[in-house]
MARDORO-740290 format. One record per residue: residue in three letters; x, y, z of N, C-alpha, C in turn; residue number from 1. Coordinates in steps of 0.02 Angstrom, whole numbers, plus 50000, padded with zeros to 5 digits. Each point is the difference from the previous one (the first is absolute). Layout:
[kenu ALA,[X,Y,Z],[X,Y,Z],[X,Y,Z],NUM]
...
# end
This chain:
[kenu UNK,[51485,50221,48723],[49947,49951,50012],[49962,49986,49936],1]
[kenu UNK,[49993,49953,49985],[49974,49977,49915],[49905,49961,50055],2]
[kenu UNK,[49953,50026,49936],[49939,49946,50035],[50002,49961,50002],3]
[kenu UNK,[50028,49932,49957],[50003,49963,49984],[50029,49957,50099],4]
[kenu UNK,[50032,50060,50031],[50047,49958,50060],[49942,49987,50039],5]
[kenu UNK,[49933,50057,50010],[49966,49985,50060],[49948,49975,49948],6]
[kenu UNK,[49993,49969,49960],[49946,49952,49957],[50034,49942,50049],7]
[kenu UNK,[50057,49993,49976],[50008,49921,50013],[50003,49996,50091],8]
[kenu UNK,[50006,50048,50035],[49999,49988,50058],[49925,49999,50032],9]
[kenu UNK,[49945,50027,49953],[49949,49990,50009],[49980,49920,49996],10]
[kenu UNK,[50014,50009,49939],[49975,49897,49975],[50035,49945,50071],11]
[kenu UNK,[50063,50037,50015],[50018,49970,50053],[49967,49971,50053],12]
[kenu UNK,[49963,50069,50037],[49966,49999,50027],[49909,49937,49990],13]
[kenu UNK,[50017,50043,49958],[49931,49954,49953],[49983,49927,50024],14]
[kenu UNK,[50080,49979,49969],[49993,49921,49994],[50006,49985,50073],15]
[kenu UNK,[50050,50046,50042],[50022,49954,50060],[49938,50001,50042],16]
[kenu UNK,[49958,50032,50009],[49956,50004,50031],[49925,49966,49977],17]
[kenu UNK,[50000,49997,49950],[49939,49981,49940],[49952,50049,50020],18]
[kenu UNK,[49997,50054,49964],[49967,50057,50015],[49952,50013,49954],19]
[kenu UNK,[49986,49984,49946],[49957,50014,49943],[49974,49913,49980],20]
[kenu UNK,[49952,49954,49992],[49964,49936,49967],[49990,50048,49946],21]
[kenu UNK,[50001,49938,49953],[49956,49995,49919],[49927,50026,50012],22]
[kenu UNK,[49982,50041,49968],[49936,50036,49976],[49992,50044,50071],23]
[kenu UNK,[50035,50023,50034],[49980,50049,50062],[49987,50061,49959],24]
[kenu UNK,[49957,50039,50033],[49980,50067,49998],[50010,50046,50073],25]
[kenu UNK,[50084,50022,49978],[50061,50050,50037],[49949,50076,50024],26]
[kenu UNK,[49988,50014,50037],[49967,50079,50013],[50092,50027,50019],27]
[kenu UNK,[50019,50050,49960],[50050,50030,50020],[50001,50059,50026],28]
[kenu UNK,[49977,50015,50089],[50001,50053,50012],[50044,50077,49999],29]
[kenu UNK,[49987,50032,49940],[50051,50064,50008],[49955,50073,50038],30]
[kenu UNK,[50060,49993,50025],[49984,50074,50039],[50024,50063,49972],31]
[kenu UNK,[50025,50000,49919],[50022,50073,49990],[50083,50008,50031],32]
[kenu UNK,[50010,49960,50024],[50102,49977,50016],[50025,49964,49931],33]
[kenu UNK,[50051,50022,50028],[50062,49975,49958],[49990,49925,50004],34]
[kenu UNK,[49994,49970,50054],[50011,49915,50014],[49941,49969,49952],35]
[kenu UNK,[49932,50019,50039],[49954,49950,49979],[50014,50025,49899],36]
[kenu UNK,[50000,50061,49997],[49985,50026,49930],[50071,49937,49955],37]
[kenu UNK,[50047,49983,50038],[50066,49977,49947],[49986,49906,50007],38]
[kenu UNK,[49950,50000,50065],[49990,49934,50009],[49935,49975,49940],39]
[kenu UNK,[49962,50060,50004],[49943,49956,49905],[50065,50000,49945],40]
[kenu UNK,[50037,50040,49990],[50029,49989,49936],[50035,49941,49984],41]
[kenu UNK,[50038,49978,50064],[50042,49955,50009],[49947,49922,49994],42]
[kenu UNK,[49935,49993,50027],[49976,49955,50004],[49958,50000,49913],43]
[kenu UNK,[49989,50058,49997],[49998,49986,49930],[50029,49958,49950],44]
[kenu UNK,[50080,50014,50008],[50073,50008,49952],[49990,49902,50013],45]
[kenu UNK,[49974,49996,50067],[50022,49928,50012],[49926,49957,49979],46]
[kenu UNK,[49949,50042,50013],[49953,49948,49968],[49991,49976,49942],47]
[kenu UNK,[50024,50058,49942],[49996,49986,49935],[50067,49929,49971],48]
[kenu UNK,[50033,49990,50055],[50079,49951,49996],[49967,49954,50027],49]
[kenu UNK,[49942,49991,50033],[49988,49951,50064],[49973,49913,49961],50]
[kenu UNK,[50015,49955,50011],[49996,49937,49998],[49920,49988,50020],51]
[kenu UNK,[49956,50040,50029],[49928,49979,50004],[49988,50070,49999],52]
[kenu UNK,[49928,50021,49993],[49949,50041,49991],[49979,50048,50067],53]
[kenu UNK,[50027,50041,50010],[49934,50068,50049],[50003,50053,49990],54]
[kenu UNK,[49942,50023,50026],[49982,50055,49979],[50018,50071,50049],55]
[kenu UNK,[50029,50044,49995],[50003,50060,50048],[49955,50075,50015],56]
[kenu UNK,[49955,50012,50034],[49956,50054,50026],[50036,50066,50051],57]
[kenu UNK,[50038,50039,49975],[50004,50051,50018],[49931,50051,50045],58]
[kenu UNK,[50021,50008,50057],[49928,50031,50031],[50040,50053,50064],59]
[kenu UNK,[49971,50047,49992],[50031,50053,50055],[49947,50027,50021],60]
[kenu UNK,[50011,50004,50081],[49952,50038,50060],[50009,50072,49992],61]
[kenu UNK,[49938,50029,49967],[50013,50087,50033],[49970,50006,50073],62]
[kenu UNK,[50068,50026,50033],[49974,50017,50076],[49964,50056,50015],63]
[kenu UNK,[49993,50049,49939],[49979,50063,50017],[50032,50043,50050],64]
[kenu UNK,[50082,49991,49965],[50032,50063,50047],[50001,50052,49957],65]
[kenu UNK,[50006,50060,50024],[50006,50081,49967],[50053,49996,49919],66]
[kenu UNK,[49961,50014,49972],[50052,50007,49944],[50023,49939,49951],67]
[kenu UNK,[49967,49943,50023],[50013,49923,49979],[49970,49989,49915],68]
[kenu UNK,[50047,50007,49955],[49983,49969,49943],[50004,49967,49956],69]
[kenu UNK,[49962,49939,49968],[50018,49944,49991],[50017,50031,49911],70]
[kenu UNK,[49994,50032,49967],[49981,50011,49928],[50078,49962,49990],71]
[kenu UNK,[50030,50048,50004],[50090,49969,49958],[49999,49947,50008],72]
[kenu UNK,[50002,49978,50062],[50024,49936,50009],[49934,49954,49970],73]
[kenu UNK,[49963,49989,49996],[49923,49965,49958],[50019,50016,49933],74]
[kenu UNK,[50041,50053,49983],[50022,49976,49891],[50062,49969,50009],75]
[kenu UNK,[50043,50011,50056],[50067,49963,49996],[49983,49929,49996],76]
[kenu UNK,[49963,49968,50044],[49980,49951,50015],[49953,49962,49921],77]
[kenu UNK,[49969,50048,49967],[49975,49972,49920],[50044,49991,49975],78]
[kenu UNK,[50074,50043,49981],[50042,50002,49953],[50045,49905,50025],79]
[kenu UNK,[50007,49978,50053],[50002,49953,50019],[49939,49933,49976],80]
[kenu UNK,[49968,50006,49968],[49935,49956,49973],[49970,49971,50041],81]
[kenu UNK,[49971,50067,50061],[49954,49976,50049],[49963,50048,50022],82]
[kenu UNK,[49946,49975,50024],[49935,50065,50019],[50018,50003,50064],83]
[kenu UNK,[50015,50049,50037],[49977,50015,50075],[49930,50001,50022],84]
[kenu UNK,[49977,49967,50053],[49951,49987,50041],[50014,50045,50055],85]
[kenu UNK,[49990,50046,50005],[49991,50043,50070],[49941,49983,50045],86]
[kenu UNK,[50018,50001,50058],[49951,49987,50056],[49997,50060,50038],87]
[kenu UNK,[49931,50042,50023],[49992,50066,50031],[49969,49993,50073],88]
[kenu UNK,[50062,50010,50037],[49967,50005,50088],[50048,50033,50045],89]
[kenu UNK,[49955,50035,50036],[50041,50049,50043],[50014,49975,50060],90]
[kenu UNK,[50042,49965,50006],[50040,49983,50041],[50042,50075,50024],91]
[kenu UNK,[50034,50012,49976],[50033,50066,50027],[49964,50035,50049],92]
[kenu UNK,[49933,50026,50009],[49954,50059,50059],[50010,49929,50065],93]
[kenu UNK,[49988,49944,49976],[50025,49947,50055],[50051,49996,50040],94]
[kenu UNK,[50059,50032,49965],[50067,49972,50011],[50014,50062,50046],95]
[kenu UNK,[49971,50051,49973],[50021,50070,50047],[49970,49989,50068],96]
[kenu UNK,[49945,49974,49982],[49949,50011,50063],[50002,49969,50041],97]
[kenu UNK,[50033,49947,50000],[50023,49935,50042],[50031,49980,50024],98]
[kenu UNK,[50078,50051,49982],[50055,49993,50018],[50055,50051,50046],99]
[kenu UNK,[49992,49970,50072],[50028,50049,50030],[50053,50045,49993],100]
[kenu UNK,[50009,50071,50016],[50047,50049,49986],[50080,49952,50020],101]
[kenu UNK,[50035,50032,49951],[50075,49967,49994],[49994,49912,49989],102]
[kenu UNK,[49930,49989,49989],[50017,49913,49972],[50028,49994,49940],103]
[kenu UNK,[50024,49946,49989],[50004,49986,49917],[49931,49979,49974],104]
[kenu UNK,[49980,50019,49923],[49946,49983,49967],[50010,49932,49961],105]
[kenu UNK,[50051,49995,49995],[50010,49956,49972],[49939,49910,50008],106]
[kenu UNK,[50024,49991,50061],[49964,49940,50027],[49912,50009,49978],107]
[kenu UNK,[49978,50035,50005],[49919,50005,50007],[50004,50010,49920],108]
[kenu UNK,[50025,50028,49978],[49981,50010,49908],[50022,49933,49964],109]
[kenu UNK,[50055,49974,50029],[50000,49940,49984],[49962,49952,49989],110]
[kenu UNK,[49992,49998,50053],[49911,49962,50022],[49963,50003,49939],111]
[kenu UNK,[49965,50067,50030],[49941,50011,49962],[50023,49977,49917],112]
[kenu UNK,[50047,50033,49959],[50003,49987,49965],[49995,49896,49958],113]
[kenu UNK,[50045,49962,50053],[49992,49934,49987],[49935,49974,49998],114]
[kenu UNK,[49964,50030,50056],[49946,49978,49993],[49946,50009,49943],115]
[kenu UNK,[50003,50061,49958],[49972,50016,49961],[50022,49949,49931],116]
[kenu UNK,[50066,49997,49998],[50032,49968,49926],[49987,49922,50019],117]
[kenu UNK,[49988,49971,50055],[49983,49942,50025],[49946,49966,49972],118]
[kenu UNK,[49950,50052,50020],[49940,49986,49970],[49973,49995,49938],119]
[kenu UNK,[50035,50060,49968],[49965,50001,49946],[50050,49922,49947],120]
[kenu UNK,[50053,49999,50019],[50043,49930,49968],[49943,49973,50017],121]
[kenu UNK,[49977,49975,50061],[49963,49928,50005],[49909,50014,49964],122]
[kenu UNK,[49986,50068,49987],[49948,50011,49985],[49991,49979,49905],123]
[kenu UNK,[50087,50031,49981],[50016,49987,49919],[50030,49951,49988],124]
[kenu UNK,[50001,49923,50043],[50026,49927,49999],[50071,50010,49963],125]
[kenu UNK,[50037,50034,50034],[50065,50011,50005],[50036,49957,50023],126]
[kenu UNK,[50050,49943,49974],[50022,49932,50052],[50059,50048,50033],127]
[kenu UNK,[50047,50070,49982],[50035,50041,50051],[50009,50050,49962],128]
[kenu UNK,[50032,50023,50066],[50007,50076,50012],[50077,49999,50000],129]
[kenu UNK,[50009,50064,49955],[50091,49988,49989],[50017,50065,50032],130]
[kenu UNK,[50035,50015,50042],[50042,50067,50031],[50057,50010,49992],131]
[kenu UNK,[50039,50064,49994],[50047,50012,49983],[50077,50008,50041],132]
[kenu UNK,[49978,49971,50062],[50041,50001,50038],[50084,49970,49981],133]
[kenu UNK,[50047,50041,50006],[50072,49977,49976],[50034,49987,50046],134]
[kenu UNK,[50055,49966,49985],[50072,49979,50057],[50002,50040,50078],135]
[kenu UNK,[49999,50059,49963],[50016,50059,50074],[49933,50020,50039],136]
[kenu UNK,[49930,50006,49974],[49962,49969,50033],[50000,49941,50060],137]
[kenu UNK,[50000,49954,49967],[50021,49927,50039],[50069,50020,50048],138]
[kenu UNK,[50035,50028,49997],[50071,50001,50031],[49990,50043,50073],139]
[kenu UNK,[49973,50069,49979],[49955,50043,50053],[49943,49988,50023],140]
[kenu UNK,[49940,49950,49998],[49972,49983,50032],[50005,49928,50046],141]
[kenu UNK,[50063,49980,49985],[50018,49940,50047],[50042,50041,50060],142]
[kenu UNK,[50037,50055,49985],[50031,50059,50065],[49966,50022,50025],143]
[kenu UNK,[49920,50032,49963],[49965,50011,50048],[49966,49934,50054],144]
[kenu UNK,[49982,49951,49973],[49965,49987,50055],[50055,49974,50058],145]
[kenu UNK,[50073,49991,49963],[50051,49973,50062],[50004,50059,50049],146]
[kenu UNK,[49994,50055,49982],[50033,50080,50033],[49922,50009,50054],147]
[kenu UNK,[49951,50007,49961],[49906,50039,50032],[49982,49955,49994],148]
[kenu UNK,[49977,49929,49983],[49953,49957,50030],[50016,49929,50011],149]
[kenu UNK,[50066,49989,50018],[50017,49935,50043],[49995,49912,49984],150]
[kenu UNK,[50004,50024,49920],[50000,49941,49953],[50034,49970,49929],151]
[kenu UNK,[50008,49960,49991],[50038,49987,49932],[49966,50002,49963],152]
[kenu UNK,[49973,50043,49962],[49967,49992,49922],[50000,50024,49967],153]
[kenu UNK,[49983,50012,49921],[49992,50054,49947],[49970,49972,49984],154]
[kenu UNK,[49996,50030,49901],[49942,49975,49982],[50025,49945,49944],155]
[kenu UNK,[49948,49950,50009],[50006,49945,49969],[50015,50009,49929],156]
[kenu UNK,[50000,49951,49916],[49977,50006,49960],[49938,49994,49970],157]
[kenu UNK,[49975,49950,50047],[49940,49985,49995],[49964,49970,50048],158]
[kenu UNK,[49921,50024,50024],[49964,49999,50057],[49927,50020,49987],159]
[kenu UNK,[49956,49950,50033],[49949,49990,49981],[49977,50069,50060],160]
[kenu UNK,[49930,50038,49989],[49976,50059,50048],[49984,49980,50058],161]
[kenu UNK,[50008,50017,50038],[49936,49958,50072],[49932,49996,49999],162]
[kenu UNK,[49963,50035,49960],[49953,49958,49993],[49992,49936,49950],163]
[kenu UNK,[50071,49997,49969],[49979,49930,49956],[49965,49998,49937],164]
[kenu UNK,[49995,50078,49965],[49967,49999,49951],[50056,49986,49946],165]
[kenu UNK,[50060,50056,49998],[50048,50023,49974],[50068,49965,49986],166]
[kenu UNK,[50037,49982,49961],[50073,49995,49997],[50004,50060,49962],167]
[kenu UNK,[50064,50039,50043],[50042,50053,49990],[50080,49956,49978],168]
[kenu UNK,[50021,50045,49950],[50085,49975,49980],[49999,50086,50001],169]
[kenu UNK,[50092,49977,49994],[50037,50063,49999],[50079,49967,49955],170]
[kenu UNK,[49981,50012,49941],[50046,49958,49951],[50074,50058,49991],171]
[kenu UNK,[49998,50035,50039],[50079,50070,49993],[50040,49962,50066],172]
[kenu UNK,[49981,49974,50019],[50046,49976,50095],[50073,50003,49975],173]
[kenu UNK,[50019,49985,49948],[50080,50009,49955],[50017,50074,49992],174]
[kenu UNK,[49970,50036,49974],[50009,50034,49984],[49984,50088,50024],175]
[kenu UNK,[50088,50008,49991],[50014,50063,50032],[49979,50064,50012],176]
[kenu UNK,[49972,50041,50046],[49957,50070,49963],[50031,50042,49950],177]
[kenu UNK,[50074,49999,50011],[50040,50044,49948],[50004,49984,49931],178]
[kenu UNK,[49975,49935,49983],[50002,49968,49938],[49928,50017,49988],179]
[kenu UNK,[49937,50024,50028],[49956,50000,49983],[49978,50080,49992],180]
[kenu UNK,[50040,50027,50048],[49984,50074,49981],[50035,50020,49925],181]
[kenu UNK,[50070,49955,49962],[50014,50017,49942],[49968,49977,49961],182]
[kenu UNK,[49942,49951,50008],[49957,49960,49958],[49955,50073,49971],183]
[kenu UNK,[49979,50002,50075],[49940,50061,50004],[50012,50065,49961],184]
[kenu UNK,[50039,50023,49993],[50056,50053,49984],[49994,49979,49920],185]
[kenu UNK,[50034,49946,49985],[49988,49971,49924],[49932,50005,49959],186]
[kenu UNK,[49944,49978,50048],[49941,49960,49972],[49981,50088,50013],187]
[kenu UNK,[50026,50035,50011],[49937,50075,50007],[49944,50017,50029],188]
[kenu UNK,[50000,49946,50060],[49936,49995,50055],[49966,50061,50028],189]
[kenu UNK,[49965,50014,50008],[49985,50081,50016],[49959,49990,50072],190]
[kenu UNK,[50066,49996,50040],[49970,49981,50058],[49943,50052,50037],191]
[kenu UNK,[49963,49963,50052],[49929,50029,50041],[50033,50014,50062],192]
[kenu UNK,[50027,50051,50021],[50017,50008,50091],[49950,49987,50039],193]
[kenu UNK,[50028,49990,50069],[49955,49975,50032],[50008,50029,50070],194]
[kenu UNK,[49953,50057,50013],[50008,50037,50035],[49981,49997,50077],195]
[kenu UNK,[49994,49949,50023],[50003,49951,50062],[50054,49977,50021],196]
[kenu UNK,[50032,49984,49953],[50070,49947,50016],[50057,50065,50016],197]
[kenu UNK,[50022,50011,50057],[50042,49994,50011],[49974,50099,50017],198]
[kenu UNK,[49936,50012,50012],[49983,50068,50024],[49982,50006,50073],199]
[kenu UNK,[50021,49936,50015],[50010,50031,50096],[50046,49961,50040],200]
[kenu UNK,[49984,50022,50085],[50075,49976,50006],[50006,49933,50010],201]
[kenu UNK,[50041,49958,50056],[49997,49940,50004],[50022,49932,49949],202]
[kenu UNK,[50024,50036,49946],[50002,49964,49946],[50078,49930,50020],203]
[kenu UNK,[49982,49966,50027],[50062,49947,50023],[49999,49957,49941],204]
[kenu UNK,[49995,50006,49943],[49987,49953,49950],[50051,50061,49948],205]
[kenu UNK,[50008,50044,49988],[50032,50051,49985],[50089,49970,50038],206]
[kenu UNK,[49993,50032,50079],[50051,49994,50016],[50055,49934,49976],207]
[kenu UNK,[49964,49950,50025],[50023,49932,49980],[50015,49991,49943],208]
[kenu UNK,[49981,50016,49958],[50022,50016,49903],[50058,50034,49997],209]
[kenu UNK,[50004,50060,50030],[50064,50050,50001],[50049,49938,50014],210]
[kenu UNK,[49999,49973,50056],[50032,49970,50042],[50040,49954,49955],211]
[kenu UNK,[49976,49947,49965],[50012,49952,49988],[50045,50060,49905],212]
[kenu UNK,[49972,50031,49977],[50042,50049,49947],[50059,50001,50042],213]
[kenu UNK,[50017,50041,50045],[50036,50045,50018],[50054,49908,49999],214]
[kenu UNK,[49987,49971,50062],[50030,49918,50006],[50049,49985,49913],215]
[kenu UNK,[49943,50004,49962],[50005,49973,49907],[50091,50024,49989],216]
[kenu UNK,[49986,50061,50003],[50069,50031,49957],[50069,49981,50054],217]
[kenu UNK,[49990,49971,50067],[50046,50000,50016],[50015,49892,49984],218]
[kenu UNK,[49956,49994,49995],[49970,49913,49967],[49964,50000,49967],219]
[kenu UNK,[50025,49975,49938],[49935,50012,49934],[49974,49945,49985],220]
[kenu UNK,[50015,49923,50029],[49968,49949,49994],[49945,49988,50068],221]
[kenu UNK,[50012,50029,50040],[49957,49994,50066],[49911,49991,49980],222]
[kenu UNK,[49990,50044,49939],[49920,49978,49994],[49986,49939,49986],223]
[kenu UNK,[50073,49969,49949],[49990,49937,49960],[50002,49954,50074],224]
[kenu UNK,[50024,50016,50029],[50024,49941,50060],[49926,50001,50056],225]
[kenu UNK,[49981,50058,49983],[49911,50013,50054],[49977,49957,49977],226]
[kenu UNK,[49993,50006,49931],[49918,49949,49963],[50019,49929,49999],227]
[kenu UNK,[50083,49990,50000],[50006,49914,50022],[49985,49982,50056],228]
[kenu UNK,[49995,50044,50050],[49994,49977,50069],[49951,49988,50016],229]
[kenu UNK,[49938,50028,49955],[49939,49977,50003],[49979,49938,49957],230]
[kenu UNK,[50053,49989,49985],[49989,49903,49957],[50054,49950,50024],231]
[kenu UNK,[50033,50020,50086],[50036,49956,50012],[49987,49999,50072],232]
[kenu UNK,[49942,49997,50037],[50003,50021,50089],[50007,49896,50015],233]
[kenu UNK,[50035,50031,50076],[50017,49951,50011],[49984,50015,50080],234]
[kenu UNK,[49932,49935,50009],[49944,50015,50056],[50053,49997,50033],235]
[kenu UNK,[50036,49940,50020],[50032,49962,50050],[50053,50057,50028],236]
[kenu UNK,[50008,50041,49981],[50022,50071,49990],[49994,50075,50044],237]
[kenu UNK,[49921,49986,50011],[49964,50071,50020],[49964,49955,50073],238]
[kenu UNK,[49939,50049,50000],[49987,49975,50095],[49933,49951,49996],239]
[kenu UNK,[49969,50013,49951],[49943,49978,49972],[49964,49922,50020],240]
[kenu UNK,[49995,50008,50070],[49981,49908,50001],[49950,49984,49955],241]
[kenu UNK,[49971,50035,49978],[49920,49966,49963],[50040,49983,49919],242]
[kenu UNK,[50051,50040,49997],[50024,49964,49946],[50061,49956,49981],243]
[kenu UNK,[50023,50005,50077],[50050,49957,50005],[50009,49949,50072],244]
[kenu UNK,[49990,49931,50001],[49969,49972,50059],[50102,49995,50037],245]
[kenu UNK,[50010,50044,50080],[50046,50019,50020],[49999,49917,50053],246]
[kenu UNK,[49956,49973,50032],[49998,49967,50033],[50011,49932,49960],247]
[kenu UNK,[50009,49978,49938],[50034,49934,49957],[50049,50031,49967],248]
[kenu UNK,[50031,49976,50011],[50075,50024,49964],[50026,49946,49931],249]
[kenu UNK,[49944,49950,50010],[50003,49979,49940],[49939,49984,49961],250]
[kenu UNK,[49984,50083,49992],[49949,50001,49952],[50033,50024,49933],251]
[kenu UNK,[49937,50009,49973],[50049,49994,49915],[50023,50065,49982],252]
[kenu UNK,[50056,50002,49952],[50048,50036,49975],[49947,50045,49984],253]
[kenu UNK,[50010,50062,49983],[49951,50068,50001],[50029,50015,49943],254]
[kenu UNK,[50039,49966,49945],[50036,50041,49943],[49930,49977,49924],255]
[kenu UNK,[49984,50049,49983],[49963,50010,49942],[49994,49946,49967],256]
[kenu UNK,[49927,49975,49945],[50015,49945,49986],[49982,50026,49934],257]
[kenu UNK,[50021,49965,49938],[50013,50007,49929],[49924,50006,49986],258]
[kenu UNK,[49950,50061,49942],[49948,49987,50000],[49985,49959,49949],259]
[kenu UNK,[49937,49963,50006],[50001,49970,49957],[49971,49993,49907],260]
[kenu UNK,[50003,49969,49976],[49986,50027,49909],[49944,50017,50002],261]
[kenu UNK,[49965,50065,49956],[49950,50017,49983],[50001,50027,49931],262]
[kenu UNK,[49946,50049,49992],[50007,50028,49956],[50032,50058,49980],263]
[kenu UNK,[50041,50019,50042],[50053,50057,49998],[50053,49965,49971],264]
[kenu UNK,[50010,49943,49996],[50069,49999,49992],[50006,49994,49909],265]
[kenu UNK,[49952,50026,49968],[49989,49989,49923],[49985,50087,49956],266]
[kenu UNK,[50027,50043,50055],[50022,50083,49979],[50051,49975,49990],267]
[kenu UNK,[50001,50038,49959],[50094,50011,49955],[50004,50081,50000],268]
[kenu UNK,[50051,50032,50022],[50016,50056,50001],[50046,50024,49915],269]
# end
């Protein structure tokens, strides 16, 4: 895996989506992972190449779990030519306290946490919030909600918050976790564990990951063929009257329409 492959699958992303305007100020949330930590470098690598001007803000939530420390990763993050902004709130005595025996924590720390990096973006006139979410992300949370909650979706590239303050991007949707853990591995990230994730039971976000690995080696294009499927649905297709009118049969063709020119289309990879 060379960087140079998930640069350009980033910019990919970039353009197809138009994820970054001229003069934005990017908050790039890292959490002390491999992802968000390989996603500043990469947006770095691409801003300094970039055809207009923005700026990127590195900022990480301490949750105040046991043992949590930001030091390494806050000089890794200088040696990169950027200051870490740490944010301090205990979310964690929340997360315990709130969350019933054998739940997953996941959902409620989630939360809390968005809401915190939410604010303070709209408090530091942040035009977005960049996350590090990659391919297999997106691939396992469209199984989950088909499998546990009875819907077609994952996560977008880009989506404004519900309250309407926020645009969130997620400029990795290309790109593979395995290509990013050798990134991580390369770049000498000194990752932050995270001692919530994945410390109780219930974890169906776990299982479903196995799932779709274990699937990989016996089909090794199957992820590539997930993330198209989420750029090719075809309403007329599924059961969906609200998105597909069943009672005219000659309503219009449901096949994707070409987007149109902006300012994405003037990245050059």
């Amino acid at each position: 895996m060379s960087f140079d492959k998930i640069r350009r699958q980033t910019v990919a992303a970039i353009s197809e989506y138009n994820l970054i305007q001229p003069h934005d100020k990017v908050m790039v949330a890292v959490s002390g992972g491999k992802d968000s930590a390989v996603l500043l470098v990469l947006l770095d690598a691409i801003r300094r190449r970039a055809p207009y001007p923005f700026t990127l803000h590195p900022v990480l939530l301490d949750q105040k779990q046991p043992g949590f420390s930001v030091t390494a990763f806050k000089e890794w993050v200088s040696t990169q030519g950027y200051e870490l902004n740490v944010l301090e709130q205990d979310t964690y005595s929340i997360v315990l306290d709130k969350t019933e025996t054998g739940k997953s924590y996941c959902g409620l720390c989630s939360r809390l946490r968005r809401g915190i990096l939410y604010n303070h973006a709209n408090s530091m006139g942040y035009q977005r919030i960049a996350l590090g979410h990659h391919r297999d992300d997106l691939n396992t949370t469209l199984l989950m909600n088909l499998f546990f909650n009875g819907r077609i979706a994952s996560m977008p590239p880009k989506l404004r918050s519900d309250d309407g303050r926020n645009i969130v991007i997620r400029p990795l949707v290309y790109v593979a976790e395995d290509d990013i853990k050798i990134a991580a591995e390369a770049l000498k990230v000194p990752i932050i564990p995270c001692n919530l994730c994945g410390s109780n039971g219930n974890m169906q976000r776990g299982r479903v990951k196995k799932l779709l690995r274990d699937l990989e080696t016996e089909h090794p294009f199957m992820a590539a063929s997930l993330l198209n499927a989420q750029k090719n649905v075809r309403a007329s297709q599924l059961l969906d009257k609200q998105k597909w009118s069943f009672d005219d049969l000659e309503g219009e063709d449901d096949t994707l329409q070409e987007p149109s020119e902006n300012l994405s289309l003037i990245w050059q990879s």
